[in-house]
N, CA, C and O of each residue as an XYZ file, in Angstrom:
324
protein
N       0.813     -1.190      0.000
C       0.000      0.000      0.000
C       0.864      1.263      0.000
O       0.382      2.153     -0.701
N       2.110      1.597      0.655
C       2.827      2.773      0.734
C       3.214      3.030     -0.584
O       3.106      4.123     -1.139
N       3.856      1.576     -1.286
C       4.657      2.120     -2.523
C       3.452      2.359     -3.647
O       3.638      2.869     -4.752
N       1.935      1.791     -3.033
C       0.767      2.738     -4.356
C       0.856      4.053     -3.936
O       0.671      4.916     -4.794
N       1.117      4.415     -2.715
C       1.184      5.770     -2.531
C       2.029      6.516     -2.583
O       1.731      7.708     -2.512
N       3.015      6.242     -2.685
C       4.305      7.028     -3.306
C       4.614      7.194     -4.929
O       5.134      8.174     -5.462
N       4.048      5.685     -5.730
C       4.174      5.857     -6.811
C       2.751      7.082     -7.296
O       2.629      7.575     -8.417
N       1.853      7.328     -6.136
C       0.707      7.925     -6.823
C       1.180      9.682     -6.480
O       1.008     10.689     -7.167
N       1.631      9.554     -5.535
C       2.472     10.826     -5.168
C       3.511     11.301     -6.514
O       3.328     12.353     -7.126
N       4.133     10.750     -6.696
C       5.338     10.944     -7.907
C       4.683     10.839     -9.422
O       5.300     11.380    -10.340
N       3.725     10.306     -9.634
C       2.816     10.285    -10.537
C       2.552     11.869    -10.847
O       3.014     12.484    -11.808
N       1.978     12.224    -10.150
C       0.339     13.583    -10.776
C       1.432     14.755    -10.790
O       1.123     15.845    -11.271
N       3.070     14.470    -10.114
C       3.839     15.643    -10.654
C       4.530     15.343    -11.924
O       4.829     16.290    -12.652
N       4.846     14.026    -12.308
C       5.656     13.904    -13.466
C       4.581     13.807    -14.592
O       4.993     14.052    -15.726
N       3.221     13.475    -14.445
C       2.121     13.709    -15.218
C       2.255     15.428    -15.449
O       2.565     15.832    -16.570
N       2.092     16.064    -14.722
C       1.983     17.976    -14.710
C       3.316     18.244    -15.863
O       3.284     18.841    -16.939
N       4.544     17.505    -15.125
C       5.756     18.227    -16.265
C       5.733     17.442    -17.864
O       5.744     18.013    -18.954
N       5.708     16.408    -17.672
C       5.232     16.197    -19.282
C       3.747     16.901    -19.795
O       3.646     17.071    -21.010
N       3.105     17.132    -19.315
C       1.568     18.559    -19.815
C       2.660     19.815    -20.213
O       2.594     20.415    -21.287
N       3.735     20.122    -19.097
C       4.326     21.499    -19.304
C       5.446     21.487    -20.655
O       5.719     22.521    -21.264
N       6.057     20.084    -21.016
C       6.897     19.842    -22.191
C       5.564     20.069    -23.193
O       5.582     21.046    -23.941
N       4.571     19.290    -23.202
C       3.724     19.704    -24.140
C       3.638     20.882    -24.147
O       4.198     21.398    -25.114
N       3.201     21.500    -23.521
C       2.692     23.277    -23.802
C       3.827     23.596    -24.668
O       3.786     23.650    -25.897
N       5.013     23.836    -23.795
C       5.823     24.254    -24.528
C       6.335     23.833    -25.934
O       6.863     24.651    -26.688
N       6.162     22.563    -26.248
C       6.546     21.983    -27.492
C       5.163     22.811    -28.091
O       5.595     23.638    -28.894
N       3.879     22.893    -28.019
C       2.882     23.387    -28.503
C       2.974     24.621    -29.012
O       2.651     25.000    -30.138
N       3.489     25.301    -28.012
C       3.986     27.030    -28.438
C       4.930     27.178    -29.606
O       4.726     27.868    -30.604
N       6.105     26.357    -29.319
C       7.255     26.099    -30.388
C       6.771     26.160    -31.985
O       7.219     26.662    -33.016
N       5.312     25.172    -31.516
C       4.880     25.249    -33.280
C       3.754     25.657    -33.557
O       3.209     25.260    -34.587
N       2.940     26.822    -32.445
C       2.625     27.958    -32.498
C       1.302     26.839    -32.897
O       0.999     26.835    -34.090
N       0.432     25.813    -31.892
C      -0.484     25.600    -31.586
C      -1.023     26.013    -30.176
O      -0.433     25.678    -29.149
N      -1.981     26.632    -30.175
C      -2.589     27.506    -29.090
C      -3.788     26.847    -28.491
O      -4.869     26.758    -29.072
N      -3.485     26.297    -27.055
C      -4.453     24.947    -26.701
C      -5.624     26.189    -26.004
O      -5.511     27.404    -25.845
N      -6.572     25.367    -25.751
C      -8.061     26.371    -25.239
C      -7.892     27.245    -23.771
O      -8.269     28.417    -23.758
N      -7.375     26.696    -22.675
C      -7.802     27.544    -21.636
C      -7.069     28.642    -21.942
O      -7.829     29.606    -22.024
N      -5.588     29.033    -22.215
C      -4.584     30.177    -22.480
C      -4.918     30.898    -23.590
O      -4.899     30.403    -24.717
N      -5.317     32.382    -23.289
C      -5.868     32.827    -24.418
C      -4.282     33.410    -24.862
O      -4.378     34.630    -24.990
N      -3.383     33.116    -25.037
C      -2.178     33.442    -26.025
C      -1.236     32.744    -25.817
O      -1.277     31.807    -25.019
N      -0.317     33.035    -26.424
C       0.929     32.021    -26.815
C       2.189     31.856    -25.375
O       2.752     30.925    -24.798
N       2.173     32.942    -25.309
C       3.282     33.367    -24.450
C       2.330     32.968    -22.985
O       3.108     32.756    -22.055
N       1.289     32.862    -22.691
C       0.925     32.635    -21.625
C       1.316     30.967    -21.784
O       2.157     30.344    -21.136
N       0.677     30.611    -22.554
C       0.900     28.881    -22.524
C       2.384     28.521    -22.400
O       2.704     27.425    -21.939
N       3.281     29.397    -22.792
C       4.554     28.847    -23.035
C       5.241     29.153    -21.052
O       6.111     28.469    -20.514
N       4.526     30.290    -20.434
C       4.793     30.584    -18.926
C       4.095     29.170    -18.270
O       4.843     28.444    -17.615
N       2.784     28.809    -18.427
C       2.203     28.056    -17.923
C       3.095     26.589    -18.114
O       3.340     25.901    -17.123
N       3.452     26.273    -19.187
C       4.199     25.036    -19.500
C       5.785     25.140    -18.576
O       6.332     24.158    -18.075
N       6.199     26.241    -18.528
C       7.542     26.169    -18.145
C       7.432     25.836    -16.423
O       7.961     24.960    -15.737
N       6.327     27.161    -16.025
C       6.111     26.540    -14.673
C       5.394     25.038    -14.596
O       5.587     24.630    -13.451
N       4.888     24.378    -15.112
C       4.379     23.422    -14.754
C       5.585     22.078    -14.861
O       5.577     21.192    -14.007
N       6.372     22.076    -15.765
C       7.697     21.645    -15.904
C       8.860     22.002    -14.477
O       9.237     21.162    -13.660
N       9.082     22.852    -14.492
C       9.981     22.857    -13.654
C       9.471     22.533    -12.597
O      10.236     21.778    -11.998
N       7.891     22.855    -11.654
C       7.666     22.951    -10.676
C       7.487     20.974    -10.431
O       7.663     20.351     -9.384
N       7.165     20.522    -11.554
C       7.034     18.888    -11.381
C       8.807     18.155    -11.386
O       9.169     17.091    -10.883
N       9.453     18.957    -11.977
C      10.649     18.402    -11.860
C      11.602     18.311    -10.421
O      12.093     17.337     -9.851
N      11.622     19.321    -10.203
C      11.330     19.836     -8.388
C      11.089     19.230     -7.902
O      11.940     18.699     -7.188
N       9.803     18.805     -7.864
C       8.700     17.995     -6.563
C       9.598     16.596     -6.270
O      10.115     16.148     -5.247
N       9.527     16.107     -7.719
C      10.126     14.918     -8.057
C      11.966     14.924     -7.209
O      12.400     13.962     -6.575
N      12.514     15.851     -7.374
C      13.962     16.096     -7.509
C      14.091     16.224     -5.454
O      15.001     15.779     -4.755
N      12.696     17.061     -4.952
C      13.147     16.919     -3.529
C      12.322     15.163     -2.681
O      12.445     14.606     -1.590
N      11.679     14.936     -3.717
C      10.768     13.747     -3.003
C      12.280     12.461     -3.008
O      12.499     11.659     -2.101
N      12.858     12.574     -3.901
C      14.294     11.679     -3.865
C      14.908     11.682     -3.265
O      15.442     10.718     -2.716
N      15.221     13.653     -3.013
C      16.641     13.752     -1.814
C      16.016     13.384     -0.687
O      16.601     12.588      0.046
N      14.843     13.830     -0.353
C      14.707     13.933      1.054
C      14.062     12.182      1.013
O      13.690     11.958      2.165
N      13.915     11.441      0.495
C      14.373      9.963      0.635
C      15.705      9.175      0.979
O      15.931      8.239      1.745
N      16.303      9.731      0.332
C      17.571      9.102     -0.019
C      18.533     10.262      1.658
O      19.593     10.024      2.237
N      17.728     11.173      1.828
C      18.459     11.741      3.261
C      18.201     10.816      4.551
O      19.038     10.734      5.450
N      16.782     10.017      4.573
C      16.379      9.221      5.070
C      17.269      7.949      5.558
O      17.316      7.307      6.607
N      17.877      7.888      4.453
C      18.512      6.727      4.384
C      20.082      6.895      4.507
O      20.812      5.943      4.783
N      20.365      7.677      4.370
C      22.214      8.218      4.651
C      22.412      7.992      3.607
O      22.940      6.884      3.699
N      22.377      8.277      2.398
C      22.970      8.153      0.998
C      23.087      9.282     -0.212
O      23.213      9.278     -1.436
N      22.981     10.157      0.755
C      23.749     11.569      0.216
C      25.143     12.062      0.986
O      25.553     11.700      2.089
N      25.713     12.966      0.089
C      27.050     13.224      0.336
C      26.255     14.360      1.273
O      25.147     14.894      1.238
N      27.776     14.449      2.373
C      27.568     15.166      3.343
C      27.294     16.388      2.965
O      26.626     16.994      3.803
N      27.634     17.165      1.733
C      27.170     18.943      1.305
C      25.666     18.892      0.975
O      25.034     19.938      0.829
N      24.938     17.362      0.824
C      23.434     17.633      0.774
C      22.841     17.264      1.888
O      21.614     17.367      1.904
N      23.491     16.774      3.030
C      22.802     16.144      4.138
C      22.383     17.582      4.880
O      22.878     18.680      4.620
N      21.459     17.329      5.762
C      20.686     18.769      6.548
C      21.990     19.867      7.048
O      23.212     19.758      7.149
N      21.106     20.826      7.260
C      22.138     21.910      7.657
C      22.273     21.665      9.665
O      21.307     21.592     10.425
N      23.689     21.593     10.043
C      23.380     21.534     11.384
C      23.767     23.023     12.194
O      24.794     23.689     12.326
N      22.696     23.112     12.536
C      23.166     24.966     13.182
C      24.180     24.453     14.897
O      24.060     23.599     15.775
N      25.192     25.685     14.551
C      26.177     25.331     15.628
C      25.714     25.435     17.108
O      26.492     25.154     18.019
């Protein structure tokens, strides 16, 4: 049951950044999908939706893999003196 929920967790963001490669591939060849009434909005909307899923994805790893001691010590937590 955890790993349906982790894979469903990691899902609906890497679902969002491939939508945001689309947009942007969409803009590129200057197809203009319905909710964005212009180009340049779709191409903002795609970039944030891309990066912000790449992210999600990029801290849901570290802060796994911090879990587990398998990051180098310059990514492990900050310890205040």
């Amino acid at each position: 049951m955890k790993r349906l929920i982790a894979f469903t967790i990691l899902f609906i963001p890497g679902a969002l950044a491939a939508y945001g490669i689309k947009l942007i591939r969409d803009m590129l060849f200057a197809i203009q999908q319905p909710p964005y009434p212009a180009l340049w909005v779709q191409s903002i909307a795609g970039l944030l939706f891309t990066i912000g899923g790449i992210a999600f994805i990029a801290g849901f790893i570290l802060h796994r893999d911090r879990k587990r001691h398998k990051v180098q010590s310059r990514f492990d937590k900050m310890k205040l003196p």
